[in-house]
C-alpha positions as CSV (number, residue, x, y, z in Angstrom):
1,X,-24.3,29.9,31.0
2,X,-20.5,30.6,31.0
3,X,-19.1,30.8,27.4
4,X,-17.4,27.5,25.9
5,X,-14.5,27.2,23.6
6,X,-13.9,24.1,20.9
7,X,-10.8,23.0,20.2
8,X,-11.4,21.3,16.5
9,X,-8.4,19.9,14.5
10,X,-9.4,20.0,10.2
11,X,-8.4,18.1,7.5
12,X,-5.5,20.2,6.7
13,X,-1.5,19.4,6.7
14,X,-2.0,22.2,9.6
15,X,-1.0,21.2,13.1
16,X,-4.6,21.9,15.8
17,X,-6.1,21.8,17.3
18,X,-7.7,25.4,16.8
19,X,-10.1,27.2,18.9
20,X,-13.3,28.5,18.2
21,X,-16.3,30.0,20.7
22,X,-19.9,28.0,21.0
23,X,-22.3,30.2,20.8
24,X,-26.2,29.4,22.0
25,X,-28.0,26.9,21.1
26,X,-25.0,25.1,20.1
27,X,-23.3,24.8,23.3
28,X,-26.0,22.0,24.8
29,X,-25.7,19.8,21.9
30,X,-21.4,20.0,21.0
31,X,-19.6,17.5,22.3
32,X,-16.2,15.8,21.5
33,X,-16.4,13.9,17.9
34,X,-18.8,15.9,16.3
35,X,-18.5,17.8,12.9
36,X,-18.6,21.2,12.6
37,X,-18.1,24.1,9.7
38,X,-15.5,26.6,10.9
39,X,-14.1,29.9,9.2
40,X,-10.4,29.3,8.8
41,X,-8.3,32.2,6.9
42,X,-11.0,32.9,4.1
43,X,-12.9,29.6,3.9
44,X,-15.1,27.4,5.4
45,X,-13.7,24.2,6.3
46,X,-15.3,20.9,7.8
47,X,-13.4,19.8,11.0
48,X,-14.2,17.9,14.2
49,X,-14.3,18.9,17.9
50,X,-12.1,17.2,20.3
51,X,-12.3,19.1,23.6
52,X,-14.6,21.4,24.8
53,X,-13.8,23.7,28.0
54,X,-14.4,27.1,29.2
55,X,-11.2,28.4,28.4
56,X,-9.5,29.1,25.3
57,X,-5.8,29.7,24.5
58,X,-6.1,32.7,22.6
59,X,-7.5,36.2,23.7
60,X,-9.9,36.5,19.9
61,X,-11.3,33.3,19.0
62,X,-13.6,33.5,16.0
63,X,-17.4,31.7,16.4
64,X,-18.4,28.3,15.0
65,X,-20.3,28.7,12.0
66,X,-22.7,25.3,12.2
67,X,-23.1,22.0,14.0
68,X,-22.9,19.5,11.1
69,X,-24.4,16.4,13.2
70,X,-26.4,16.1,16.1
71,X,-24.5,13.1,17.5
72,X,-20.5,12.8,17.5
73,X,-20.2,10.9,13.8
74,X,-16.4,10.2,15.4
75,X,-16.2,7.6,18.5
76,X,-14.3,8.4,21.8
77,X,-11.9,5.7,20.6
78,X,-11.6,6.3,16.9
79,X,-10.2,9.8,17.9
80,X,-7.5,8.1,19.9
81,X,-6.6,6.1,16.7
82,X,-6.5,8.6,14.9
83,X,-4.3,10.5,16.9
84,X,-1.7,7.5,17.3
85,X,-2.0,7.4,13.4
86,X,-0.8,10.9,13.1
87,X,1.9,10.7,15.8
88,X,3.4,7.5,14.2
89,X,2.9,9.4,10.2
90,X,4.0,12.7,10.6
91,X,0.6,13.6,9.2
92,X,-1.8,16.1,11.0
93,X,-4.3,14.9,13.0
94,X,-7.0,16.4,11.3
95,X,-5.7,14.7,8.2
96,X,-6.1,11.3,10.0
97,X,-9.8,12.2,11.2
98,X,-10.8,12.8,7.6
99,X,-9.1,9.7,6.5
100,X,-11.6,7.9,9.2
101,X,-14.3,9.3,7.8
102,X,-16.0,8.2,4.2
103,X,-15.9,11.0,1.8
104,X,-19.7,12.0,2.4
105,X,-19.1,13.1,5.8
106,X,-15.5,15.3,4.5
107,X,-18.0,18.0,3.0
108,X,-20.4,20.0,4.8
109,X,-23.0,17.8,4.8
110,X,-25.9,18.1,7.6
111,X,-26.7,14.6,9.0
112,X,-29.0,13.3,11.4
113,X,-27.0,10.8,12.6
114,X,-28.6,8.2,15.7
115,X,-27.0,8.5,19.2
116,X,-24.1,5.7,19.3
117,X,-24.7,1.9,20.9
118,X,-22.0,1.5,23.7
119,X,-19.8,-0.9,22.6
120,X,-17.8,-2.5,26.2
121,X,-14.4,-3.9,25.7
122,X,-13.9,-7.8,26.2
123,X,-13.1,-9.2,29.4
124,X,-10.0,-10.2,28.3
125,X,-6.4,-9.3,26.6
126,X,-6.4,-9.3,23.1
127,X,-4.8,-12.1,21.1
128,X,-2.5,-12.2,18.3
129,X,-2.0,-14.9,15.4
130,X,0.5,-15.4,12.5
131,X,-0.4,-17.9,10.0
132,X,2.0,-18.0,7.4
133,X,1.5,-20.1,3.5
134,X,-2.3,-18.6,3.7
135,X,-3.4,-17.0,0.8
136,X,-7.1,-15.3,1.4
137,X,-9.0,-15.2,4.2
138,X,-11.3,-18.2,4.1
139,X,-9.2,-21.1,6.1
140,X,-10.4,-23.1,8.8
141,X,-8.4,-21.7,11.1
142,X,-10.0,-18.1,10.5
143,X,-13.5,-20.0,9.8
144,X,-13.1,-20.5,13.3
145,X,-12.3,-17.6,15.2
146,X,-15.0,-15.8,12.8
147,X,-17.4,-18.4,14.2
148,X,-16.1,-17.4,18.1
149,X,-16.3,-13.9,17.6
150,X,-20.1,-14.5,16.0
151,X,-21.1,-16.6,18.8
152,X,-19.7,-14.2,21.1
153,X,-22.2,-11.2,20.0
154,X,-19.2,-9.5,18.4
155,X,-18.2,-7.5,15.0
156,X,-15.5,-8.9,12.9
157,X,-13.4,-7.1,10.4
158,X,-12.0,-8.7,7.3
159,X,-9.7,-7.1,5.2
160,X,-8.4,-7.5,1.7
161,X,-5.9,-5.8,-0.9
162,X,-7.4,-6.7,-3.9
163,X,-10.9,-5.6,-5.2
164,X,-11.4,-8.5,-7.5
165,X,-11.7,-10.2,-4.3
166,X,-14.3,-8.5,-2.6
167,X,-17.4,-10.3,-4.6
168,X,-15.9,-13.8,-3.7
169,X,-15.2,-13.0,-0.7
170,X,-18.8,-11.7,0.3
171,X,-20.5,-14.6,-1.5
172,X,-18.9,-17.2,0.8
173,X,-19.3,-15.2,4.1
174,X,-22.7,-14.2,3.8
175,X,-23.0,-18.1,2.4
176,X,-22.6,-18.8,6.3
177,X,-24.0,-15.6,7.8
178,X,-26.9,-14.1,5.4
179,X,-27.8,-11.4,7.4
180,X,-24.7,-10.2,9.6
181,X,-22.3,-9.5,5.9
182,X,-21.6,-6.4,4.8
183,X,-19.0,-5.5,2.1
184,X,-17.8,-1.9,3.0
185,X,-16.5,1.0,1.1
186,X,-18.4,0.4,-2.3
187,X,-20.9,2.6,-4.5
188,X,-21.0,6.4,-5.3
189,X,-20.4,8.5,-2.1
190,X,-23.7,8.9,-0.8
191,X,-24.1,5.1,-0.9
192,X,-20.8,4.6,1.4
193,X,-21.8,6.7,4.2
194,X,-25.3,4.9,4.2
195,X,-23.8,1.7,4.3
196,X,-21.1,3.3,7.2
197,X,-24.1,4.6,8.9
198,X,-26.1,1.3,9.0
199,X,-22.6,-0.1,9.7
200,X,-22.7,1.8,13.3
201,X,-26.1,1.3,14.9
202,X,-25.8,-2.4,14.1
203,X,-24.8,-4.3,17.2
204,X,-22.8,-6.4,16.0
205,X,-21.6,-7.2,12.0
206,X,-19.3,-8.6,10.1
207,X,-17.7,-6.3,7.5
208,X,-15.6,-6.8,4.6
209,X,-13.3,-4.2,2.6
210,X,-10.0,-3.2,1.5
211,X,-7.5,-1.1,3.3
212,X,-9.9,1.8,4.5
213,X,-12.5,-1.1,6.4
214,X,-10.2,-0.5,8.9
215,X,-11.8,2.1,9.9
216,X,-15.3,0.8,9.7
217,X,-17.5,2.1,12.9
218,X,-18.6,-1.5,14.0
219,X,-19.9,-1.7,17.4
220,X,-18.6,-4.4,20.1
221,X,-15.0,-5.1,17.7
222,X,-14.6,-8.7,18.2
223,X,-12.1,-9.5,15.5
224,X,-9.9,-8.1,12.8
225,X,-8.7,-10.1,10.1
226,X,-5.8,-9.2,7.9
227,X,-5.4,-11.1,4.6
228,X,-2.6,-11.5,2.3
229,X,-0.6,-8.7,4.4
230,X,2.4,-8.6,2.2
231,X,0.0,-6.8,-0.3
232,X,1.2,-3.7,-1.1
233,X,-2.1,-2.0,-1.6
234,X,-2.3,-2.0,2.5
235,X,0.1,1.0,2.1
236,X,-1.7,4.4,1.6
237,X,-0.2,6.9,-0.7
238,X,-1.5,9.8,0.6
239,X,-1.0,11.8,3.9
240,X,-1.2,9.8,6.3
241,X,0.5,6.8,5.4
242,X,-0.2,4.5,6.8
243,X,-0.3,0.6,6.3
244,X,-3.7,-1.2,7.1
245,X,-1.9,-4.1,8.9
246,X,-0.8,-1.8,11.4
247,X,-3.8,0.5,12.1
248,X,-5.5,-3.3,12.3
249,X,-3.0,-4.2,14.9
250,X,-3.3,-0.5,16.9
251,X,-7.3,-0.6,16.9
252,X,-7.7,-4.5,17.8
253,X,-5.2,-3.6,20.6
254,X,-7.0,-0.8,22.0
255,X,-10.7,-2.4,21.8
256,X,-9.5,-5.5,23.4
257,X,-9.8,-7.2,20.1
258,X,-8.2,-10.2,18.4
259,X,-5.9,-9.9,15.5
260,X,-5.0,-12.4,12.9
261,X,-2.9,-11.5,10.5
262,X,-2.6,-14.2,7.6
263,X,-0.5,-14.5,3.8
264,X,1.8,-16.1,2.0
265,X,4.6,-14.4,3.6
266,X,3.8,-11.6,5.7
267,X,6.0,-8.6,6.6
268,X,9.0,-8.6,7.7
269,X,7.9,-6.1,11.0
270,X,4.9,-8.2,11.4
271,X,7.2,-11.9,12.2
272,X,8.6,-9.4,14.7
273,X,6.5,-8.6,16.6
274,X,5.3,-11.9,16.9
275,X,8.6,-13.3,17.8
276,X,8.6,-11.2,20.7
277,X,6.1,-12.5,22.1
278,X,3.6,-10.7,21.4
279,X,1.3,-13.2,19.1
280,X,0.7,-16.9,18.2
281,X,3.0,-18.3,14.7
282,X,1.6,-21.2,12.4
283,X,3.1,-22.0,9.5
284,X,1.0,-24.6,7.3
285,X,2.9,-27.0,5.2
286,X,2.9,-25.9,1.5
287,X,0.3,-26.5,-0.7
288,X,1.7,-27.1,-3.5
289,X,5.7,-28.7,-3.4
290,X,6.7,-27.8,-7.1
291,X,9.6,-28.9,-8.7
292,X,12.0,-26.2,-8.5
293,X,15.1,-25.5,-11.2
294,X,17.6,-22.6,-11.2
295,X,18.6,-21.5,-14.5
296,X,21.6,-19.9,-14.5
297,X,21.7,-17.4,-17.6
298,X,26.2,-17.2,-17.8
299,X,25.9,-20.2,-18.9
300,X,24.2,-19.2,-21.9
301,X,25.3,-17.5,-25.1
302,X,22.7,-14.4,-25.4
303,X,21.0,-14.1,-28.9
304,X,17.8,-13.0,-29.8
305,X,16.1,-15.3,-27.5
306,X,18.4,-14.2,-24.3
307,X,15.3,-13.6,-22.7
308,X,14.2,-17.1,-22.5
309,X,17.1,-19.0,-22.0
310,X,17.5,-22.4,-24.4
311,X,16.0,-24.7,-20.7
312,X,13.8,-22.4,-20.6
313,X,12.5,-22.3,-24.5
314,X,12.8,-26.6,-24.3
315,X,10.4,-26.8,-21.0
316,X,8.2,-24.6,-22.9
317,X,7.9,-26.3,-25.9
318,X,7.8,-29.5,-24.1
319,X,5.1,-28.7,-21.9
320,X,2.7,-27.2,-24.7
321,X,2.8,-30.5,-26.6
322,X,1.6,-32.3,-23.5
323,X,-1.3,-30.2,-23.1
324,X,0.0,-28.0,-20.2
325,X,-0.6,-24.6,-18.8
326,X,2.5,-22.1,-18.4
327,X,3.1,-18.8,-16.8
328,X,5.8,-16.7,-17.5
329,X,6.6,-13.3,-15.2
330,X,7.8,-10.4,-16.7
331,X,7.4,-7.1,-14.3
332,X,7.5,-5.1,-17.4
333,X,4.4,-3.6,-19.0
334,X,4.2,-2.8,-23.0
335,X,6.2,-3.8,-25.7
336,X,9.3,-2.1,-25.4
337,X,10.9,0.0,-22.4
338,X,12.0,2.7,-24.9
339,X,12.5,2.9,-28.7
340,X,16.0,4.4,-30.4
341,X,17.0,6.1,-34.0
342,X,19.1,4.2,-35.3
343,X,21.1,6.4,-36.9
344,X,21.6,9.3,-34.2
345,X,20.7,7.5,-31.1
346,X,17.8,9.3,-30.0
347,X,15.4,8.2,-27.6
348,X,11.8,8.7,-27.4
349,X,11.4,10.6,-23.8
350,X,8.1,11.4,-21.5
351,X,8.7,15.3,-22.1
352,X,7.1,15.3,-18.0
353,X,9.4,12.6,-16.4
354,X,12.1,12.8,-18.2
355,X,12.2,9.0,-19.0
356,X,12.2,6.8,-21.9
357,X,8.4,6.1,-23.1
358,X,7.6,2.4,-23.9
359,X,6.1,1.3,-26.9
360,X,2.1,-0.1,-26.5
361,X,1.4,-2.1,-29.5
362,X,-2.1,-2.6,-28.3
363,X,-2.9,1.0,-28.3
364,X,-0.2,2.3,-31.4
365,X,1.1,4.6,-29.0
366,X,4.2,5.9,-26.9
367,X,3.5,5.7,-23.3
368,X,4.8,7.1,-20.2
369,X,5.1,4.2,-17.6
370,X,4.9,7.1,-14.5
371,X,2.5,9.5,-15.4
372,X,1.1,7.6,-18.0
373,X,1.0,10.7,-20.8
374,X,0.8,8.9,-24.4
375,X,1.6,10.5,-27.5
376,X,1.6,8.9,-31.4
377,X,4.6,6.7,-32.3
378,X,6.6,8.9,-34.8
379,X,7.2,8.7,-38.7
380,X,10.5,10.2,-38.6
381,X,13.0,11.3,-36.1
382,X,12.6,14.7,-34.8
383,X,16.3,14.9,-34.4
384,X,18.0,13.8,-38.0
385,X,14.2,12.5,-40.3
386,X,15.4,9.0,-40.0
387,X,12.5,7.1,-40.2
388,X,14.7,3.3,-39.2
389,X,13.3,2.8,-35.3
390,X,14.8,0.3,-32.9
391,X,13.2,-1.2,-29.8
392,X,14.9,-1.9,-27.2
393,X,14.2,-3.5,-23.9
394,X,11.2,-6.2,-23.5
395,X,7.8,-5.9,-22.3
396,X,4.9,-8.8,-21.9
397,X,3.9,-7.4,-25.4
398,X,7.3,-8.2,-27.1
399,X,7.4,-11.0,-25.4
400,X,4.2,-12.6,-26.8
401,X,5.1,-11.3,-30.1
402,X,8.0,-13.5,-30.0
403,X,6.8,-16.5,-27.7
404,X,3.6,-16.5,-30.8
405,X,6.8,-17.0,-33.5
406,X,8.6,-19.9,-31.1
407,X,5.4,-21.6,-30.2
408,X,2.4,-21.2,-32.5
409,X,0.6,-23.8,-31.5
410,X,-0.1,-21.8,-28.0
411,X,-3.0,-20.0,-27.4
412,X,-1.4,-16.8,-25.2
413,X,-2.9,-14.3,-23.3
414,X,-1.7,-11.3,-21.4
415,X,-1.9,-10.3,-17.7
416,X,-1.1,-6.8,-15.9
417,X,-2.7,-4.3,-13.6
418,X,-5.4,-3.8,-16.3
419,X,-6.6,-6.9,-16.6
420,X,-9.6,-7.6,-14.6
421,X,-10.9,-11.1,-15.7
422,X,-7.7,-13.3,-16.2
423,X,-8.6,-15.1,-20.0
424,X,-8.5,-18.9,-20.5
425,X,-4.8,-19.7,-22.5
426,X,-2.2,-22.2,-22.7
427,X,1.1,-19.5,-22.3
428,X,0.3,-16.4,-19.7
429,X,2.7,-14.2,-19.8
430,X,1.7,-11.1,-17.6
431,X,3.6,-8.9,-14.8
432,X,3.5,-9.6,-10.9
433,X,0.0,-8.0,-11.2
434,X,-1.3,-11.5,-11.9
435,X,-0.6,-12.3,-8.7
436,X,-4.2,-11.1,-7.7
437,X,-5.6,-14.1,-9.5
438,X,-3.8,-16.7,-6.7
439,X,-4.8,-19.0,-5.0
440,X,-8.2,-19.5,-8.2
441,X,-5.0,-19.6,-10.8
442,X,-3.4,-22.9,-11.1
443,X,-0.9,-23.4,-13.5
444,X,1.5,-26.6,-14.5
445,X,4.6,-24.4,-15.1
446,X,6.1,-21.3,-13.9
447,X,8.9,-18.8,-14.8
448,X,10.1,-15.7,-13.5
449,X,12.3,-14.4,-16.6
450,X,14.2,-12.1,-14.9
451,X,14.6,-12.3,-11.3
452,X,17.8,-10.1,-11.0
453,X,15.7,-7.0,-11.4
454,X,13.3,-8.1,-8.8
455,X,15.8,-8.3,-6.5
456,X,18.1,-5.1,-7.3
457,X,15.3,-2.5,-6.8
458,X,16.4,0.9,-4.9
459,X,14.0,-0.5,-2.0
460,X,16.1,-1.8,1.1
461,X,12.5,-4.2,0.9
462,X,13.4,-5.7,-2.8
463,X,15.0,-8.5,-1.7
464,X,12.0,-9.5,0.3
465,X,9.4,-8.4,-2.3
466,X,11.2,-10.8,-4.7
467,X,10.9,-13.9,-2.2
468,X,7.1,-13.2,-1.8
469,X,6.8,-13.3,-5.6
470,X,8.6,-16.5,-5.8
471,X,6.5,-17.8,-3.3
472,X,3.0,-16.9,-3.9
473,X,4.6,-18.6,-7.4
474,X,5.2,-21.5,-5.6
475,X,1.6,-21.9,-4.4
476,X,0.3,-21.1,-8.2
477,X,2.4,-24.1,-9.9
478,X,1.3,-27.6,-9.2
479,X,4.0,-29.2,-11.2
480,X,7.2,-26.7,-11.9
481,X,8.6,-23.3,-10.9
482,X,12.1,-22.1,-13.3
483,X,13.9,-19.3,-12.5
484,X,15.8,-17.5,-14.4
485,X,19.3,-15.5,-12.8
486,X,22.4,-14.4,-13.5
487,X,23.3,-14.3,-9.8
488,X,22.6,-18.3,-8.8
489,X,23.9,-17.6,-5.5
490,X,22.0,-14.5,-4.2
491,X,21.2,-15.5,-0.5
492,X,17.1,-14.6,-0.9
493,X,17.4,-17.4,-3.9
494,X,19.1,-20.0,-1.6
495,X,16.7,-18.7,1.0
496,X,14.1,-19.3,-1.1
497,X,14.9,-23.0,-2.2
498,X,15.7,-24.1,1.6
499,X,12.2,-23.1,2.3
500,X,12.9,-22.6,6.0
501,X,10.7,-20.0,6.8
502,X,12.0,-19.3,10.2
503,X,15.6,-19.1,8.6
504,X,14.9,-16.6,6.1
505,X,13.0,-14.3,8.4
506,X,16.2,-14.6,10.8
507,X,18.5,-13.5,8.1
508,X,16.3,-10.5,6.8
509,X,16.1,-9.2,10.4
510,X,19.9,-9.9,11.2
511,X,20.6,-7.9,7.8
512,X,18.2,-4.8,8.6
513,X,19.7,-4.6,11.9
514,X,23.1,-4.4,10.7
515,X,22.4,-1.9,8.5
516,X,19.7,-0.2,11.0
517,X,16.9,-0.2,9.2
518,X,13.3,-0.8,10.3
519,X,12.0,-2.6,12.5
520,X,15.2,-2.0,14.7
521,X,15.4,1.4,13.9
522,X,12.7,4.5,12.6
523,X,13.2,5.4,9.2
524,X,11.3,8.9,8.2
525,X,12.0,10.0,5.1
526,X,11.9,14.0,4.2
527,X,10.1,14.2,0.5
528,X,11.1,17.3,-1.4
529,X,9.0,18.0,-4.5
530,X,9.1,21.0,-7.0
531,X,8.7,22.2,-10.8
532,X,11.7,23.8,-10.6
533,X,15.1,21.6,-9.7
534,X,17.1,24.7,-8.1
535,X,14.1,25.7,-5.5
536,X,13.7,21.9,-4.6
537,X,17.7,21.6,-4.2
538,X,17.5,24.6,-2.6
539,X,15.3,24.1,0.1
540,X,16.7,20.6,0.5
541,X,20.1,22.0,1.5
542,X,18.0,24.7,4.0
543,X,16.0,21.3,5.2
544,X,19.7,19.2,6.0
545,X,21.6,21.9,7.2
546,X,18.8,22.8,9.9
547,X,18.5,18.8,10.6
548,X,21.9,18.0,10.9
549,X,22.4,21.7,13.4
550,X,19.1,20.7,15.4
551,X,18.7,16.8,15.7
552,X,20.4,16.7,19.1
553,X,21.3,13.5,18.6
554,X,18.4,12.3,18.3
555,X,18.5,11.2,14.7
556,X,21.2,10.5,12.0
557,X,20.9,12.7,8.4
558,X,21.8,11.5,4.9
559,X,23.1,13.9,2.2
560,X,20.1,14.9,0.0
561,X,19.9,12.6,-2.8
562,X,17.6,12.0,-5.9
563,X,14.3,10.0,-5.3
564,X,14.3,6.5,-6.9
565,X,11.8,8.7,-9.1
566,X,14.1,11.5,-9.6
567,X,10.9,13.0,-12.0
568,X,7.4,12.8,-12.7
569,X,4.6,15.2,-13.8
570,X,7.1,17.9,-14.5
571,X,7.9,17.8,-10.3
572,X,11.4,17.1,-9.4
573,X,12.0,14.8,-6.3
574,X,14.4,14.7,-3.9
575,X,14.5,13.1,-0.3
576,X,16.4,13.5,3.1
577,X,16.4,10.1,5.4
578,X,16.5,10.6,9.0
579,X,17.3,7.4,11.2
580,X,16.4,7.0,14.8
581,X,14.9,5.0,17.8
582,X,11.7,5.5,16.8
583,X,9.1,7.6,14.6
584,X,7.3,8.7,17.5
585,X,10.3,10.3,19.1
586,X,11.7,11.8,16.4
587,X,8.2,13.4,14.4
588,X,7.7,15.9,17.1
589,X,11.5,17.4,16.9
590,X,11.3,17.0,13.0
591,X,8.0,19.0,12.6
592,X,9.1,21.4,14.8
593,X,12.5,22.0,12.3
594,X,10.2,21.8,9.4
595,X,7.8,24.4,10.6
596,X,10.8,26.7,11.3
597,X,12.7,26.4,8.7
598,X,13.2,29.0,5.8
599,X,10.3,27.2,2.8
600,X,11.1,28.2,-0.9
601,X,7.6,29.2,-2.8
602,X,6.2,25.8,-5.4
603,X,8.4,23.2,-3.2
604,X,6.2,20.8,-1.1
605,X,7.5,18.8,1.9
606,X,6.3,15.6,3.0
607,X,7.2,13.3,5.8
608,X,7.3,9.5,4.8
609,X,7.5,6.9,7.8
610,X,9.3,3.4,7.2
C-alpha cells in the first residue's frame, strides 16, 4: 500500500494544516475528522485530520504518533463550520475545532466512539424568523415550530445566555417532551463528553445550553433557537470570537435548518439581515405599557442626594407607603468607585491596573473592579499618615446605605453579577446584572439613576446597549419606568419613548453607515498586549507602519490608541482598527502582515472581529 500523508490542523494560534505520514495499521482506519496525537516542535499535541492523500507538501514529514478515536469524533460539516468560523475570526482553524469540541476530547484521551448516524438535509430552504419584545424562549410562536421540527423526526437547538435559566428552562421542555430533553454543557468534564456522546447517536433530540450548545453534535438539525440574542454572554472572549447568534445562523444555513432568533431587542446586524430579505419580522405588542417620566437632573440643585433626584426621592417614598415594589439601576458595583486623603489627595490604586480600587463594605476591603485583586482598607495614608478618608463616587452599596437613612421603613436588597437567587424586598437596587431575573421579576416602579453613563460608553454599541436596558426595563415594570438624565434630548431616549421599533433600528443603521461601521462595513480590531508599555508601543508602531505600507487599499488604519482598558493584570493594551468591506477579505491580507512583521519578545497580538 502506497504511503499516506495527514494534513491535521491543532488547537494552536498556528496557521495548518500540517502534515504528518500514516504509518500501518493506521492508514485503514484515518479518515477526515478524527483525533490524532502528533509531535509538534517538542510536544505532543492533540489535533484533527482534515485530508488525507498520497502526497505531502514537504519532502520530511514526521509520523503520527496515535489514532485517538476509531470514528471521526468531528462531522464532515462541523469541519466546514468551523472553518467559516476561523475565516470570519481571524482565529486558526485548529483553534475553532477545539472550540467544537467539549474539553474531554481537547486532551489525549482514547475513545471508542460509535460510527456516526447519517443525518440528510431537509428538502427544503431554510427559514428565518425575528420576533422582537420576546424575552426567553418559551412563546407560542417557538412552542410551535419546536412542535414542527418534533413531528418532523428532527433535533432542535435552544440556546440561552444566562445559566440561571437553564433549570427552568429544562423543566418546562422536558414537561412536554420527557424523553427527547437534554440540557447540554453541564457537570465535570468527563460528564459533558458523555452527555455530547449520547447527544450524537441519538436520532433526533432536543438540546438545551448556553453559547457553546451551538455546537452540539445533534443528528438530523431541524431547528435552532436563539433566545434573548442581545445577551452579551453570546460573545466569546477567547480566540475565536465569536458570537453564538451567528454561528446559529451559519450552521442552520448550511444543514438546511430553520432559525429563530427571538429578544427583547435583538442586534442591530441581526434586524439587518432580516430586512434584506433574508428572514420573517414579528414584533409583539408590549407586555407591559408602563408609565414613562423623564427626569431631567439641570433642573435640580445637586446636594447630597444628587443621586436620586427630589421626583425621584417623592415617587419613592410615595410608593413604599402604598405597599409597592421598586427597582432602582445603578451599573456600579461596591460602595464607592475610589476612596481619597483628604488632606493630600491620594487615591487608593489597583497597583495591576492602574485604576482607582472601590470600596466593598460587605467584604471590609479595597477592590479592584478589573482584575478583581483586594487588599485591606487602610488606617492611615501611605503618602502623608492622615488617617481622614473620603469616598467618592457611588456604588449599589452606598446607595443602600443612604436609600436605608431616607426610607427606613423599606426592606432593601441588593442585586449584581453575584447574586444568584434574587431576595424578596420592597427597594432593589442592583446593577444591569439583574436583568437576568426578567421576565420572573416584576416590579411596580423602575429607575435607571444614571442613564448618561449608559449611553457615553467608549463602545460605538452603547447607545444601543442603553436602549435594550431601558427596554427589558420596560417589560419588568407593570406600573412606572423614571429615568434619570442630564441630556433629556439624546435621540436613543426619544427613540426609546416613541417606541417605534422599526424607527429606531432605521436610525442606528443610518448612523453606523455614516460613520462606516458594522454591519456596512468590517471592523477588525489589532489587540496589542504587554507588561512592558515601550515593547507594546513599540510593536504597535512596527504593526501600523506595515498596515498602512501593505493594505493595498484594501482596508483603512487608525493611529494606535489606548484600549478602553488601557491596563489590567500588569499588561498594557493598545489596539489598531482596520475598516473594510468585509472580515473575510481583509483576515487573509492581515494575517499575512502579521505573520511578517518584525514581533517584539512578551507582546501578544490578537485579532478582534466587529
Amino acid at each position: 500500500m502506497p504511503l499516506q500523508y495527514a494534513q491535521v490542523i491543532l488547537g494552536l494560534p498556528v496557521e495548518g494544516p500540517f502534515d504528518y505520514s500514516v504509518e500501518e495499521p493506521l492508514a485503514e482506519k484515518l479518515c477526515p475528522g478524527c483525533r490524532v496525537l502528533v509531535p509538534f516542535g517538542r510536544k505532543q499535541e492533540v489535533g484533527v485530520v482534515v485530508r488525507v492523500s498520497s502526497e505531502a507538501q514537504w519532502d520530511t514529514v514526521r509520523p503520527i504518533t496515535a489514532l485517538l478515536d476509531e470514528y471521526p469524533a468531528v462531522a464532515a460539516e462541523a469541519l466546514e463550520l468551523t472553518r467559516r468560523i476561523s475565516r470570519h475570526c481571524g482565529s486558526s482553524w485548529g483553534e475553532a475545532v477545539m472550540t467544537y469540541l467539549p474539553a474531554y476530547l481537547r486532551k489525549s484521551k482514547i475513545t471508542a466512539l460509535k460510527p456516526p448516524l447519517s443525518s440528510p438535509l431537509i428538502d427544503r430552504p431554510p427559514r428565518f424568523f425575528l420576533f422582537l419584545r420576546r424575552a426567553g424562549c418559551s412563546g407560542e410562536e417557538i412552542r410551535a415550530k419546536v412542535d414542527l421540527a418534533v413531528q418532523e423526526g428532527r433535533s432542535i437547538i435552544i440556546l440561552t445566555p444566562e445559566a440561571n435559566r437553564l433549570a427552568a428552562l429544562a423543566r418546562f421542555w422536558r414537561a412536554i417532551y420527557p424523553g427527547e430533553t437534554l440540557v447540554y454543557g453541564r457537570g465535570t468534564m468527563k460528564q459533558e463528553f458523555e452527555q455530547w456522546a449520547r447527544i450524537r447517536e441519538l436520532p433526533a433530540c432536543l438540546v438545551i445550553g448556553l453559547r457553546s450548545a451551538v455546537f452540539a453534535p445533534v443528528n438530523r438539525l431541524g431547528l435552532i433557537v436563539v433566545s434573548d440574542e442581545e445577551n452579551e454572554a453570546y460573545q466569546q472572549e477567547q480566540s475565536p470570537h465569536y458570537h453564538g447568534g451567528t454561528v446559529a445562523g451559519w450552521r442552520a444555513q448550511a444543514q438546511s435548518a430553520d432559525l429563530i432568533v427571538s429578544g427583547v431587542l435583538p442586534r442591530v446586524e441581526t434586524w439587518a439581515a432580516a430586512q434584506q430579505g433574508l428572514g420573517t419580522v414579528e414584533i409583539a405588542p408590549p407586555s407591559r405599557a408602563p408609565e414613562i417620566q423623564i427626569i431631567d437632573l439641570t433642573n435640580y440643585q445637586q446636594g447630597t442626594w444628587f443621586h436620586l433626584s427630589a421626583p425621584l426621592q417623592e415617587q419613592i417614598r410615595r410608593w413604599i407607603a402604598a405597599g409597592k415594589k421598586i427597582l432602582l439601576i445603578l451599573n456600579r458595583r461596591g460602595f464607592s468607585a475610589s476612596t481619597r486623603c483628604r488632606s493630600c489627595g491620594f487615591v487608593f490604586q489597583c497597583p495591576r491596573c492602574d485604576v482607582p480600587m472601590m470600596s466593598v463594605s460587605g467584604q471590609g476591603d479595597l477592590v479592584c473592579g478589573r482584575c478583581g485583586q483586594s487588599q485591606p482598607t487602610a488606617n492611615v495614608c501611605p503618602s502623608c499618615q492622615s488617617t481622614d478618608f473620603k469616598p467618592t463616587g457611588i456604588g449599589i452599596e452606598r446607595m443602600r446605605e443612604s436609600a436605608a437613612k431616607m426610607f427606613p421603613a423599606a426592606k432593601i436588597v441588593l442585586c449584581d453579577k453575584d447574586t444568584k437567587t434574587l431576595a424578596a424586598g420592597d427597594l432593589i437596587i442592583a446593577t444591569q446584572a439583574v436583568l437576568k431575573f426578567i421576565p420572573e421579576l416584576t416590579v411596580d416602579l423602575a429607575a435607571v439613576i444614571d442613564f448618561d453613563a449608559e449611553v457615553n460608553r467608549f463602545d460605538f454599541r452603547s447607545g444601543f446597549r442603553a436602549l435594550d436596558l431601558l427596554f427589558h426595563l420596560r417589560q419588568a415594570a407593570a406600573e412606572k419606568l423614571l429615568i434619570q438624565t442630564a441630556l433629556p434630548d439624546n435621540p436613543y431616549l426619544r427613540a426609546f419613548v416613541r417606541d417605534d421599533l422599526p424607527a429606531l433600528y432605521a436610525q442606528e443603521l443610518a448612523l453606523r453607515r455614516e460613520s462606516l461601521l458594522p454591519p456596512w462595513r468590517a471592523l477588525v480590531a489589532i489587540s496589542l498586549r504587554g507588561p512592558l508599555e515601550s515593547a507594546v508601543l513599540e510593536q504597535g508602531k512596527i504593526l501600523q507602519e506595515a498596515f498602512q505600507a501593505e493594505s493595498g487599499g484594501t482596508f483603512t488604519v487608525s493611529e494606535l490608541y489606548q484600549d478602553s482598558v488601557p491596563k489590567i493584570r500588569d499588561k498594557y493594551h493598545y489596539r489598531i482598527s482596520l475598516t473594510g468591506q468585509s472580515a473575510e477579505a481583509m483576515l487573509p491580507q492581515i494575517k499575512v502582515i502579521l505573520k511578517n512583521a518584525k514581533r517584539k519578545r512578551g507582546v501578544i497580538v490578537a485579532i478582534l472581529v466587529d
